[in-house]
C-alpha positions as CSV (number, residue, x, y, z in Angstrom):
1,X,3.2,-4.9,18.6
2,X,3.9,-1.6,16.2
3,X,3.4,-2.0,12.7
4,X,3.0,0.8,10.0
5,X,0.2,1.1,7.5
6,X,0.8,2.9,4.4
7,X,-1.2,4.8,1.5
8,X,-0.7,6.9,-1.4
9,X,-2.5,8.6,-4.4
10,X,-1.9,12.3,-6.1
11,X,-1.1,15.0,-3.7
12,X,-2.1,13.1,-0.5
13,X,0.4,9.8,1.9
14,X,-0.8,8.6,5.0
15,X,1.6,6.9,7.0
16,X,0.2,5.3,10.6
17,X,1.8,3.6,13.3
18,X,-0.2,1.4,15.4
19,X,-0.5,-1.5,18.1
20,X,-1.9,-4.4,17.0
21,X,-2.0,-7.8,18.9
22,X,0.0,-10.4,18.0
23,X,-0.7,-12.6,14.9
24,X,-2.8,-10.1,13.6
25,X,-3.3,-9.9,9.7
26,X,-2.4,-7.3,7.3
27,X,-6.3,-7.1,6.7
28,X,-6.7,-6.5,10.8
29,X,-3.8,-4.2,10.7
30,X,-5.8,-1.9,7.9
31,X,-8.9,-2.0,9.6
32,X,-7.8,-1.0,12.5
33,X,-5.6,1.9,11.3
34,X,-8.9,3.9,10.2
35,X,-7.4,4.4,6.6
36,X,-11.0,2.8,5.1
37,X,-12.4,5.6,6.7
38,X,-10.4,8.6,5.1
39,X,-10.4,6.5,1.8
40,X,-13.8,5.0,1.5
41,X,-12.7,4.0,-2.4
42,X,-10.0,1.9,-1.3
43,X,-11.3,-2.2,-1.9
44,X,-9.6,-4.8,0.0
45,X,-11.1,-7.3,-2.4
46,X,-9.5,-5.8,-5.4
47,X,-6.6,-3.4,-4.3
48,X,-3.3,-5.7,-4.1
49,X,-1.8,-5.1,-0.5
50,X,1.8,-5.9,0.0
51,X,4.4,-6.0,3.0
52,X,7.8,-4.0,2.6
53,X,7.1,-3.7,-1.0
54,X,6.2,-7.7,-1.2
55,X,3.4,-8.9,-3.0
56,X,1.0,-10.9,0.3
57,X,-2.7,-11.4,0.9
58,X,-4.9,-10.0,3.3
59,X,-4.8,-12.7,6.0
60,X,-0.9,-13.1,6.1
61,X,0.5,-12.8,9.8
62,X,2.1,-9.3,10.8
63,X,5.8,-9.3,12.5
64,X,6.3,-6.3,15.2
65,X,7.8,-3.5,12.7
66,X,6.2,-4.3,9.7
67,X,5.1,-1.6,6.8
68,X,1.8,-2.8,5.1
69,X,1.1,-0.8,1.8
70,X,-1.9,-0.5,0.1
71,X,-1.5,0.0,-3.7
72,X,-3.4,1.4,-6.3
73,X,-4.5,0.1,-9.7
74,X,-2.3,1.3,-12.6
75,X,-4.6,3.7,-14.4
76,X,-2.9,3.4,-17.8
77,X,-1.2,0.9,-20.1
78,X,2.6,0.8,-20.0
79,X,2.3,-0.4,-23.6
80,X,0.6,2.5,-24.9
81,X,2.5,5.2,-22.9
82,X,5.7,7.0,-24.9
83,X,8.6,6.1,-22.9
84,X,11.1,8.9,-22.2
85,X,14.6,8.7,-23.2
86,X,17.2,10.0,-20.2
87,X,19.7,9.4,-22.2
88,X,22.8,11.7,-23.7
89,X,22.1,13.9,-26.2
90,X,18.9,15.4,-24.7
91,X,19.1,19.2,-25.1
């Protein structure tokens, strides 16, 4: 079956499409797309992974068609970051 595996950072996506056998995992789906190999940083064991933007864990079943997404850690504090008003009045 086809699925997609998905990665992004700054300035560089990878989306793949490959054949993976029935029942495979999201964590057999990633290691057989090659993407550990073009971003050795990426950790399995601490990156979350999801499934059409949904939170899931490593060993959850594909379905044909599915897109499996890495993510990255959030590198700052949405606390501390000014947030930016869109709203009228902006000149």
């Amino acid at each position: 079956m086809q699925v997609g595996v998905t990665y992004s950072e700054p300035g560089r996506q990878l989306w793949l499409d490959i054949e993976v056998p029935e029942g495979a995992t999201v964590r057999e789906a990633i290691a057989r797309s090659g993407i550990l190999a073009q971003f050795p940083h990426i950790d399995l064991e601490t990156q979350k992974v999801g499934v059409f933007g949904r939170l899931v864990k490593p060993d959850t079943a594909l379905r044909a068609g599915d897109r499996v997404e890495i993510y990255r850690p959030i590198v700052c504090d949405p606390q501390t970051v000014p947030r930016r008003d869109l709203g009228e009045g902006e000149e």
